[in-house]
C-alpha positions in Angstrom: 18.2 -40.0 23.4 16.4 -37.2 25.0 19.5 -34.9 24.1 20.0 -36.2 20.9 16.3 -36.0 19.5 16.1 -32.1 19.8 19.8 -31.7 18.1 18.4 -33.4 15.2 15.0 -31.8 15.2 17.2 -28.2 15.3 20.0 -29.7 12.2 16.8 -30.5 10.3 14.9 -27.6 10.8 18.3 -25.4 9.6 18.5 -27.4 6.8 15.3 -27.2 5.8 15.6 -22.9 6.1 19.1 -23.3 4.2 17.1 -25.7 1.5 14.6 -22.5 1.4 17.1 -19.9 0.7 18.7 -22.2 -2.3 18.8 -20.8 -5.3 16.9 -23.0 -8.3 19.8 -23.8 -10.4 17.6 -26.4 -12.2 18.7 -26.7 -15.8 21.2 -24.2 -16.0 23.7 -24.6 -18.9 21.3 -27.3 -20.3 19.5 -27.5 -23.8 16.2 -26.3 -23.7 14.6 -27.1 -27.2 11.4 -28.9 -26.8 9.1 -26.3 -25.2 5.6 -26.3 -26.4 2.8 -24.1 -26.2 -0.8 -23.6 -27.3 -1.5 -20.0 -29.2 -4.6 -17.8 -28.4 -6.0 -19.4 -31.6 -5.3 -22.8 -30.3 -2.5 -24.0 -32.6 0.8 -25.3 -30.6 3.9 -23.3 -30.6 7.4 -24.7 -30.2 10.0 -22.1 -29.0 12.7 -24.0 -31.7 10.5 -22.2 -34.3 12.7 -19.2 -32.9 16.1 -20.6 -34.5 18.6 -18.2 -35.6 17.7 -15.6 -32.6 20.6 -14.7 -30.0 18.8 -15.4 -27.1 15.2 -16.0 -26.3 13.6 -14.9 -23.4 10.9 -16.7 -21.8 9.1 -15.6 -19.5 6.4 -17.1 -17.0 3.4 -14.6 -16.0 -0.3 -14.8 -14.0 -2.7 -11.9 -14.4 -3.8 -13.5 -11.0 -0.4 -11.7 -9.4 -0.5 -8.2 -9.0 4.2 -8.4 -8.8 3.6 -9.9 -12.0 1.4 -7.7 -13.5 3.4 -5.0 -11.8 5.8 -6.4 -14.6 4.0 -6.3 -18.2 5.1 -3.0 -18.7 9.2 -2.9 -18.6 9.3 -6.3 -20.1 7.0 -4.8 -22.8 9.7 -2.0 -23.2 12.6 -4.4 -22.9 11.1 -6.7 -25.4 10.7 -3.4 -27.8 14.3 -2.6 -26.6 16.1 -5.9 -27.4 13.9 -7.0 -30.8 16.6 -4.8 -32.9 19.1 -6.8 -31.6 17.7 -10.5 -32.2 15.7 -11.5 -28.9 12.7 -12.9 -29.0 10.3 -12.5 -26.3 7.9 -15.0 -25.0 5.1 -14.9 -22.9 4.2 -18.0 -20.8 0.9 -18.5 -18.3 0.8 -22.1 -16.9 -2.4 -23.5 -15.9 -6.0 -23.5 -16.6 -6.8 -20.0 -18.2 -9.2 -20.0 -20.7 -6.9 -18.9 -24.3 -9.8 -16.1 -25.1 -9.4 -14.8 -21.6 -5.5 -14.8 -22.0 -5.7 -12.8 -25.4 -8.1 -10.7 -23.5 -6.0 -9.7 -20.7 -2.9 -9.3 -23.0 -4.2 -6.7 -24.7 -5.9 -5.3 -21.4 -2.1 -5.0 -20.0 -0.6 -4.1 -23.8 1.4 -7.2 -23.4 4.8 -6.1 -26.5 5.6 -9.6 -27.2 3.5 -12.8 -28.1 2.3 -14.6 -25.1 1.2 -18.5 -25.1 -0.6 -20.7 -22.4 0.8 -23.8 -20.8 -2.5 -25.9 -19.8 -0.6 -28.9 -18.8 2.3 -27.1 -17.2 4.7 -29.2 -19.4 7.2 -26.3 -20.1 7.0 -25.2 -16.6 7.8 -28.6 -15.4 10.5 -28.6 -18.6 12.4 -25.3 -16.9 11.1 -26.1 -13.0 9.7 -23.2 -13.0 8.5 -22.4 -9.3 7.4 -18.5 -9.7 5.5 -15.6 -11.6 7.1 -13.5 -12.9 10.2 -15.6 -13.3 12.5 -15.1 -17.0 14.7 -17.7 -18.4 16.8 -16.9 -20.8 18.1 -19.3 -23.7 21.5 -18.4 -26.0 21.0 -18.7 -29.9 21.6 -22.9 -29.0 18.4 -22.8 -26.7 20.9 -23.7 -23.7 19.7 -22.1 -20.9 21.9 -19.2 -19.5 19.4 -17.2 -16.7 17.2 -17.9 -14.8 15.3 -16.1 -11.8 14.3 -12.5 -11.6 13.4 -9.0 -13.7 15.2 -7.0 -11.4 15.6 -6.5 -7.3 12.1 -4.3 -7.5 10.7 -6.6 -4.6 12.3 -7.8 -1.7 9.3 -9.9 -0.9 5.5 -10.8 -2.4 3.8 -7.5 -2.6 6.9 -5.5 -0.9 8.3 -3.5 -3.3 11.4 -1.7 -3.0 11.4 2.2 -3.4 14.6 1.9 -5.8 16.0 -1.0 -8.2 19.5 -1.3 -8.3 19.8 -4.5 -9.9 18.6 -5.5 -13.2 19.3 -9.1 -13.6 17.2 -10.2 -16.5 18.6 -6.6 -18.8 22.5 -7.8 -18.0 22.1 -11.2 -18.6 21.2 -10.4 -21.7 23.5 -7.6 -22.2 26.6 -10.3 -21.7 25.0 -13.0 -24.1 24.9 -10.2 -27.0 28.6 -9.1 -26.1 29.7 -13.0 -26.4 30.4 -13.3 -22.6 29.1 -15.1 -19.7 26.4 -14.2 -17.9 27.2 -12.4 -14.4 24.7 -14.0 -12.1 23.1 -16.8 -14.2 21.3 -17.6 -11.1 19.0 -15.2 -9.0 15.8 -16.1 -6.6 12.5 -14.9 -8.3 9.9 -13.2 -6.1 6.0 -13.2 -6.8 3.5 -16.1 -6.6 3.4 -20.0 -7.2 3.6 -20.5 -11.0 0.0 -22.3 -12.6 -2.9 -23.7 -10.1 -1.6 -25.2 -6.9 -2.9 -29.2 -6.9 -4.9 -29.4 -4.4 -4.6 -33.1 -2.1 -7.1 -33.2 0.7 -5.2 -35.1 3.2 -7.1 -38.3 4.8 -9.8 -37.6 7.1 -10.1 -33.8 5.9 -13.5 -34.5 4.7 -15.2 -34.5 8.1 -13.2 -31.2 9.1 -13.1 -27.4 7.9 -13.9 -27.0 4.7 -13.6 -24.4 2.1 -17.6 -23.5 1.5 -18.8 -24.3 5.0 -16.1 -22.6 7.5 -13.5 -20.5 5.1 -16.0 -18.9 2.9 -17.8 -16.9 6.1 -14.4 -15.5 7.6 -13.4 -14.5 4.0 -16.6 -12.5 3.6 -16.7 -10.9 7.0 -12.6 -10.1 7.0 -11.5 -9.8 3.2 -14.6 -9.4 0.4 -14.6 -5.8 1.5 -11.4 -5.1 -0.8 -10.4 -8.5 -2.3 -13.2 -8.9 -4.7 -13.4 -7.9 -8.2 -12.5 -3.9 -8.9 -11.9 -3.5 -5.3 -8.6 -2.4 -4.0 -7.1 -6.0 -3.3 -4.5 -7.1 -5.6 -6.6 -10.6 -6.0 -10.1 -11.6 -5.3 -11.3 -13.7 -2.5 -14.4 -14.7 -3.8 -14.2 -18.2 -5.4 -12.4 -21.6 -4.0 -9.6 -21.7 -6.8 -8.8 -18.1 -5.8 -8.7 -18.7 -2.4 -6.7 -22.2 -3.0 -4.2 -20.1 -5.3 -3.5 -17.8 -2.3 -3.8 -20.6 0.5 -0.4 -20.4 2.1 -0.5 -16.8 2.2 -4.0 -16.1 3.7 -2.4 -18.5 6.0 0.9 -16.8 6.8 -0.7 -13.3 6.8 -3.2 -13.6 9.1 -1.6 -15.3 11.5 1.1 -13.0 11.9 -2.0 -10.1 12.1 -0.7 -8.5 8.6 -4.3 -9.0 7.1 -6.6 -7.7 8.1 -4.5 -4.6 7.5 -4.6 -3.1 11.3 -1.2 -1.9 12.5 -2.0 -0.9 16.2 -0.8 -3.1 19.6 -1.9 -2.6 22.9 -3.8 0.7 23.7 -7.3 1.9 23.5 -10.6 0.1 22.1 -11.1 1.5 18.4 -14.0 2.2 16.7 -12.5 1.0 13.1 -10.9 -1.8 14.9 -10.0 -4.4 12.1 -9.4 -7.6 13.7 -9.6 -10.5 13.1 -10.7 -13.4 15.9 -8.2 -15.5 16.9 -10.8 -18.7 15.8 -11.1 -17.4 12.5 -7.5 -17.2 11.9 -7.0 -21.1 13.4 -10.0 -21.7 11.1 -8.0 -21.1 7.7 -4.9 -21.9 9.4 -6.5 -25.5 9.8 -8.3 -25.8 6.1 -4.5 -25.0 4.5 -3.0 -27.4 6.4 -5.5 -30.0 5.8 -4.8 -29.5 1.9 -7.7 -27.0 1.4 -10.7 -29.6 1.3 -13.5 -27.9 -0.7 -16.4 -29.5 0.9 -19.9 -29.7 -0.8 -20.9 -26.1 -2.3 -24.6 -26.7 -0.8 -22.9 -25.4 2.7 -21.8 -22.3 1.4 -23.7 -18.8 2.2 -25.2 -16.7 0.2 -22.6 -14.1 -1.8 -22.5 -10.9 0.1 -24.0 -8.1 -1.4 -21.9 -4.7 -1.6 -24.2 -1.8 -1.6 -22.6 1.0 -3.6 -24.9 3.7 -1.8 -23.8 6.1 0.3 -23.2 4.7 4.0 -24.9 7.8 5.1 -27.8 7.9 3.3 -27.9 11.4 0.2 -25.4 13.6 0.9 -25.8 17.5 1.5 -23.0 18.2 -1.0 -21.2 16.0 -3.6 -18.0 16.7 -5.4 -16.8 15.3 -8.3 -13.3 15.6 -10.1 -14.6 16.6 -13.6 -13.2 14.5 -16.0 -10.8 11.3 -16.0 -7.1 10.7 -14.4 -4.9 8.8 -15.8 -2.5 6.7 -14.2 0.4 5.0 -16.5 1.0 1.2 -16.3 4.5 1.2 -14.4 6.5 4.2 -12.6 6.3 5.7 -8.9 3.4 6.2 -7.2 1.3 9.6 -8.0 -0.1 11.8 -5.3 -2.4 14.0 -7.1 -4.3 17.1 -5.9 -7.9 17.7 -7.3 -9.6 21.2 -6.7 -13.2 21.2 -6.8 -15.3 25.0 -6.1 -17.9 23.9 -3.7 -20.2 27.0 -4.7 -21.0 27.8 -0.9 -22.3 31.0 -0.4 -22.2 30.8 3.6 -20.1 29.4 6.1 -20.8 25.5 7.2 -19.9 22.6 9.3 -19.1 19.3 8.1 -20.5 16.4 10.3 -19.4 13.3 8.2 -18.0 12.8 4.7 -17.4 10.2 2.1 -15.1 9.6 -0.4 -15.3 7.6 -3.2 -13.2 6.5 -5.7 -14.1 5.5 -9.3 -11.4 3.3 -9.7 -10.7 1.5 -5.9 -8.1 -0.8 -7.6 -5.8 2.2 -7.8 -6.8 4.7 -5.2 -4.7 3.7 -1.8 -5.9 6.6 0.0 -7.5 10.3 0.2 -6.7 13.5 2.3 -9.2 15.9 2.0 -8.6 19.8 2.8 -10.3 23.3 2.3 -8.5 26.2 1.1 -9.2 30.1 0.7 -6.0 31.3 -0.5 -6.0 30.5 -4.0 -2.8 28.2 -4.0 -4.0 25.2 -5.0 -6.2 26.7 -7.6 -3.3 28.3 -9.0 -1.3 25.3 -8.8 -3.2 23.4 -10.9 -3.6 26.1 -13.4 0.4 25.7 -13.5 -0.2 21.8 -14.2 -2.4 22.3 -16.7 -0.6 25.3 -18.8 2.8 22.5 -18.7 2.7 21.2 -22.1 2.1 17.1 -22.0 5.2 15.0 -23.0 4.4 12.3 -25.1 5.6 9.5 -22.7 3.4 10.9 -19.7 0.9 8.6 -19.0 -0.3 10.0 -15.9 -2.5 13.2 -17.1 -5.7 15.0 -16.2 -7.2 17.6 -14.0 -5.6 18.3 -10.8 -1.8 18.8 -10.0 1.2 16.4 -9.0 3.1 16.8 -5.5 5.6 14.5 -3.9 3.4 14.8 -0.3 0.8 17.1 1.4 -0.8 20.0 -1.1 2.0 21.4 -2.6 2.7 24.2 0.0 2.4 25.8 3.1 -0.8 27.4 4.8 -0.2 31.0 6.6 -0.9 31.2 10.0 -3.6 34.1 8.9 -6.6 34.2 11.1 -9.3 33.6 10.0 -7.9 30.9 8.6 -7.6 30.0 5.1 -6.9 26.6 5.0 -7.9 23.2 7.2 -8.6 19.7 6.4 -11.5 17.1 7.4 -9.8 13.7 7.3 -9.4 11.1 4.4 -10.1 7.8 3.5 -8.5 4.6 3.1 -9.7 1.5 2.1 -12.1 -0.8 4.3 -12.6 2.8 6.1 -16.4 3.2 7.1 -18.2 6.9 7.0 -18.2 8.2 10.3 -20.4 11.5 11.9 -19.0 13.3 14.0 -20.2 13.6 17.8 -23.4 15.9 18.2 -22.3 19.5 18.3 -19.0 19.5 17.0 -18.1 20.1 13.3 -15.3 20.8 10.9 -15.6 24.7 9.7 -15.7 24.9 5.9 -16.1 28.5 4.9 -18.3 30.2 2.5 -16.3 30.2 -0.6 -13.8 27.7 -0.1 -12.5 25.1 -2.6 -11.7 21.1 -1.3 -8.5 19.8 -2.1 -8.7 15.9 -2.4 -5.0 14.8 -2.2 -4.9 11.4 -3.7 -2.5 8.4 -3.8 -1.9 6.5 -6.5 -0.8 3.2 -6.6 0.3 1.3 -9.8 -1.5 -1.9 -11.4 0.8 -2.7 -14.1 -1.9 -1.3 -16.4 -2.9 2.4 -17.8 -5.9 2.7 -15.9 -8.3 5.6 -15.0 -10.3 7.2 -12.0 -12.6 9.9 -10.7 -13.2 10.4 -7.5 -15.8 12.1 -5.9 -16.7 13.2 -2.0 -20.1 13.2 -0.4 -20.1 16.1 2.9 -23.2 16.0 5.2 -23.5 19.3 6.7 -24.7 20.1 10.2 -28.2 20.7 11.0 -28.2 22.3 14.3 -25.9 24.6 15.8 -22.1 23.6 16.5 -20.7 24.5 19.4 -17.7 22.9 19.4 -15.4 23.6 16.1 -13.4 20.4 15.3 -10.1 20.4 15.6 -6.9 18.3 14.9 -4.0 19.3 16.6 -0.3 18.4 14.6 2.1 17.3 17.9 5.4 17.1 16.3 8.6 18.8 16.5 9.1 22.5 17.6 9.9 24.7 14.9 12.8 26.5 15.1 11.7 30.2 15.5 10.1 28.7 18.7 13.8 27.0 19.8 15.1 30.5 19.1 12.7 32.8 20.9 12.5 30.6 24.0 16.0 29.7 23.6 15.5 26.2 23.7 18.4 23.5 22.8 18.7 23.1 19.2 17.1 19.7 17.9 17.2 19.7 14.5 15.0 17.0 12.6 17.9 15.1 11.0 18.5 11.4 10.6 21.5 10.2 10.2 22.8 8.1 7.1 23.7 4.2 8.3 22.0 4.5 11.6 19.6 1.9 12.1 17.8 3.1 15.0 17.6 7.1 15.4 15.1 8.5 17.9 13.0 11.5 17.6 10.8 12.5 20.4 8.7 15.9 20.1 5.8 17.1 22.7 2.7 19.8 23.1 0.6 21.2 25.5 -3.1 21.9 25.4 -3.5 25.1 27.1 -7.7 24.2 28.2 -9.9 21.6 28.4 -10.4 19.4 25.7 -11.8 16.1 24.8 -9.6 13.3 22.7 -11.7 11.8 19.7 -9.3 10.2 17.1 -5.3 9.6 16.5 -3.4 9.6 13.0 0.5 8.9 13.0 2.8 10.1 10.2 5.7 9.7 8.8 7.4 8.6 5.4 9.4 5.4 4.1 12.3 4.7 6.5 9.8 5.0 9.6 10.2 2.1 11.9 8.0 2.7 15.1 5.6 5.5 16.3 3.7 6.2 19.3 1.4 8.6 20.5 0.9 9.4 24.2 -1.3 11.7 26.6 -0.1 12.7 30.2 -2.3 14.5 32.4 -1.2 17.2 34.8 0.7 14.9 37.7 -0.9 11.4 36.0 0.6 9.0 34.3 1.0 8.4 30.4 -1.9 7.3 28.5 -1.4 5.6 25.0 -3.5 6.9 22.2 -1.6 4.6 19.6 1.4 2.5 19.5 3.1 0.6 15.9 5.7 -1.1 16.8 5.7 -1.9 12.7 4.9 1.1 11.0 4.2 0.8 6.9 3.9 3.8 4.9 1.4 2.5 2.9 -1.2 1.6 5.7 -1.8 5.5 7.2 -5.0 5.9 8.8 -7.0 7.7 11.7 -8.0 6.0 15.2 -11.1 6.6 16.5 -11.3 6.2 20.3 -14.4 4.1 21.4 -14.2 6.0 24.3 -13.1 9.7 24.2 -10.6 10.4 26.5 -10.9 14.3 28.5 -7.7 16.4 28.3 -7.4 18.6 31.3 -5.8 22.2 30.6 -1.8 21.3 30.4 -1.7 17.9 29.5 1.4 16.8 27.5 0.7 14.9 24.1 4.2 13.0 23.1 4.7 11.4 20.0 8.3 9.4 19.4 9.3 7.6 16.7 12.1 5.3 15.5 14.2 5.4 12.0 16.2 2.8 10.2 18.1 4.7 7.8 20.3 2.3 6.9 21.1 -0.1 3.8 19.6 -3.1 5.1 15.9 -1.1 5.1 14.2 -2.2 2.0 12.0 1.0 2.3 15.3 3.3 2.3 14.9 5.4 -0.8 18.6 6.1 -0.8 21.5 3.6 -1.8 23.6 4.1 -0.5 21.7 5.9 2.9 22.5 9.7 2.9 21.2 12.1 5.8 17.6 12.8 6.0 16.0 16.0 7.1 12.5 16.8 7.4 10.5 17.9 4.8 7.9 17.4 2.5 9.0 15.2 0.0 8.9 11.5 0.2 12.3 10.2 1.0 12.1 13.5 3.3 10.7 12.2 6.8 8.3 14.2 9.3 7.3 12.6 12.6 3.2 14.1 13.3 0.8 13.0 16.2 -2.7 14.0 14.8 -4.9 14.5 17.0 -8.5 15.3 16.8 -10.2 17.3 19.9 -12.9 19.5 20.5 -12.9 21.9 23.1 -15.2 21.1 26.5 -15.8 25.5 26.8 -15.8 28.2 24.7 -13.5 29.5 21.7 -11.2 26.5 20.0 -8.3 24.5 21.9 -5.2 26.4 22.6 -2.0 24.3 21.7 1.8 25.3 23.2 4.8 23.7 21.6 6.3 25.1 24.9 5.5 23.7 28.5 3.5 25.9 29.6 5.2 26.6 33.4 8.0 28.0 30.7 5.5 30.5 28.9 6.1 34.3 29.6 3.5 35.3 32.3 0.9 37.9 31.4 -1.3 40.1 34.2 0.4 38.1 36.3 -1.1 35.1 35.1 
């Protein structure tokens, strides 16, 4: 029996992950003509009033899901598509909405085709529905042909694929009008639990965690700071029925350390550590699995109060983007460069900055830079003379790139371009350490590079930085050194082995190492890894002269979309010729999700997106005189001068 017991625990438990991985062929090929819903006015509507249409679609939706808001715009254009041909479009959101609210956030989201509300989740239980956004899609009997996804945009909830290759939901339809069968009549929806999840305390939950006297707390300390209303989290956090509707996710996500959003292992303490405890996570681990008990609302603690003012206190200097960008409902993401004159008529030294956005829901992140040269200026000018196309929805100030600014600073000295930083979200305002600065020059303009992310909705922003300048003398010019790999006038002059930045197409794991020297003493404040989409792994290590490595950071799981800067709770010294290396691993093949290329072609570095680049940033300060000298080259290779 001993034997036998785990051989059937392991048969169940592969059952159960097969039963998983089914697809829901639930009423498929069966007549679907009793579906009724309730208007925005109230009055019930039966989807049989749509006789004599080839083929209805309905489709379930939440305004509560940011996939399947992600989705109101190409179903609004395949709806305006497909109504010259006979389809009928329907909207269906299953639960407890209020109708004024739904007619509300239709027209906030420019919802093209009618959309109803299923209080009693009778037509959801009519199709199974299980997801949102999920389509069904009935021929001119009502007999139910599709059902499943829009497309293969997502390969998972809130992982979206850089590419769709598969649109399910536009050639099912495409067969019904051309009198054949449907491909794939069956396909697995992604996005989130269709209507409000039921809750059922289990027995004896009442005397254990509960929602208002345990959860509440670790959701303020850990996730308020984004998830709450006009904040960059896709949902809110704020209220029991949001946190019930996203119970088994909280659940899933922070115990596999994905939220809080923190991608580091091992390595040094951080200042903007975001951790959460391991008690906290077992905390909401234990409430979901007890059925998400509420508890009595008397135990809960007061709301937390977000101060909008600067962390800083007034800054010296704020910039603000002049007017409104706007960012279209549906498309790529936009990386948008804003100029703004800062009017200085001397040279200064920035000790701390700000950034914020007007719009946090669509901001992911800042990089903030200084130029002299006139390019971006000119850029811009460039944007701006380009006459608007009537289906650009992204407009405004500022200019487009792919990545970075749009081109490449000279080597000129003095120097005419630099950066301090960026921001990302849950990022707190920092000063720098006393004496050191970032040199912004008399007559400079600050390029904020911003990311844009879609919300499934035309939305707007303005962002603005606040810079504190130093008081004091600075002694110490800040600096952040770029360890990555050697360019090639360097492999030429020192006639070094060719290693040209190029990942191969298929390959799943492709190495790249690159390293630098420091040619004096320094001092180690901060870390900030980069690379693009098929990035895999990256870490960032210090050697001192006959010592042993020292990791600055390590991501075993790197993610594009979470890019931000370490700072060291303990500055670590650089002695003249320590080696900084940074390596990092690629999976260019098909079965990367991120790959922007299908099928995978060879990727060289560069600055566009599906480009890669592979960058240790590192911020130092020097411990003399002058600014820290960098070598690509090891230095007992350098040409000797004076005999030195």
């Amino acid at each position: 029996m001993s034997r036998t017991l785990p051989l059937a625990a392991a048969l169940l438990a592969t059952l159960a992950a097969r039963a998983a991985d089914e697809l829901p062929t639930d009423k498929i090929n069966t007549k679907i003509d009793r579906l009724a819903l309730t208007a925005a006015d109230g009055k019930p509507f039966a989807v049989a009033s749509l006789q004599g249409k080839k083929a209805v679609v309905v489709v379930f939706l939440s305004f509560d899901c940011p996939v399947s808001t992600s989705y109101c715009s190409p179903l609004s254009e395949m709806a305006k598509w497909y109504a010259d041909k006979g389809v009928a479009f329907v909207g269906v959101v299953a639960g407890d909405e209020p109708l004024d609210s739904l007619a509300k956030r239709a027209a906030e989201y420019k919802l093209g085709f009618p959309l109803y509300a299923d209080p009693k989740l009778s037509a959801a239980d009519a199709l199974k529905a299980t997801t949102v956004p999920e389509a069904f899609v009935l021929d001119h009997n009502f007999v139910l042909r599709y059902r499943g996804r829009i497309d293969d945009g997502y390969s998972a909830r809130l992982k979206r694929n850089n590419a769709v290759t598969a649109h399910d939901l536009r050639d099912a339809l495409d067969a019904l009008l051309a009198g054949k069968d449907v491909p794939t009549p069956v396909t697995k929806p992604v996005g989130c639990p269709v209507g409000r999840k039921e809750v059922v305390a289990k027995p004896g939950a009442a005397g254990g965690v509960t929602f208002h006297k345990d959860v509440l707390p670790v959701l303020q300390a850990n996730c308020q700071g984004c998830h709450r209303p006009g904040q960059v989290g896709p949902f809110a956090l704020v209220t029991y029925k949001q946190a019930v509707n996203w119970a088994e996710d909280i659940k899933e996500y922070t115990a596999s350390h994905k939220m809080p959003p923190w991608k580091p292992v091992g390595g040094p303490e951080y200042v903007n550590a975001r951790r959460m405890s391991d008690k906290d996570i077992k905390t909401l681990a234990a409430w979901v699995d007890a059925g998400c008990p509420e508890g009595d609302p008397k135990d809960a603690p007061p709301p937390v109060k977000f101060s909008d003012e600067w962390q800083l206190g007034p800054p010296d200097l704020v910039l603000e983007v002049p007017e409104d960008f706007h960012v279209g409902a549906a498309g790529k993401d936009v990386f948008r460069c804003f100029v703004l004159p800062t009017g200085l008529t001397e040279d200064k030294y920035i000790v701390g900055y700000e950034v914020k956005p007007g719009n946090p829901r669509v901001v992911h992140h800042t990089l903030n830079y200084w130029d002299l040269s006139g390019k971006a200026r000119e850029l811009e000018k460039q944007q701006q003379a380009r006459k608007r196309r009537p289906h650009d929805e992204d407009h405004g100030p500022g200019y487009s790139v792919a990545m970075g600014v749009g081109f490449f600073p000279d080597r000129s000295e003095p120097p005419k371009f630099g950066g301090f930083g960026g921001w990302a979200p849950g990022q707190m305002a920092t000063k720098l350490p006393e004496g050191t600065g970032y040199y912004l020059p008399k007559g400079a303009e600050v390029i904020i590079q911003t990311h844009y992310h879609r919300t499934g909705k035309p939305e707007t922003d303005r962002v603005k930085i606040g810079l504190y300048f130093a008081k004091g003398p600075v002694e110490k010019v800040w600096q952040v050194l770029p360890i990555g790999p050697t360019p090639q006038n360097l492999r030429q002059v020192f006639r070094l082995e060719p290693a040209p930045f190029e990942i191969p197409a298929g390959k799943s794991d492709h190495r790249v190492k690159a390293s630098a020297w420091v040619l004096n003493d320094a001092t180690v404040y901060a870390v900030m890894p980069h690379m693009h989409l098929i990035g895999r792994q990256i870490k960032v290590t210090m050697t001192p002269p006959g010592g042993d490595p020292v990791t600055l950071v390590d991501i075993p799981d790197w993610d594009y979309n979470w890019q931000e800067t370490y700072w060291l709770k303990t500055p670590l010294k650089a002695k003249a010729g320590t080696r900084f290396d940074v390596e990092a691993v690629y999976d260019n093949s098909l079965a990367n999700p991120n790959n922007p290329f299908n099928p995978p072609r060879r990727i060289t570095f560069g600055e566009e997106t599906t480009n890669e680049m592979m960058f240790g940033f590192v911020s130092v300060a020097p411990d003399g005189p002058g600014r820290v000298r960098m070598s690509r080259i090891d230095p007992a290779k350098l040409p000797k001068r004076d005999g030195k």
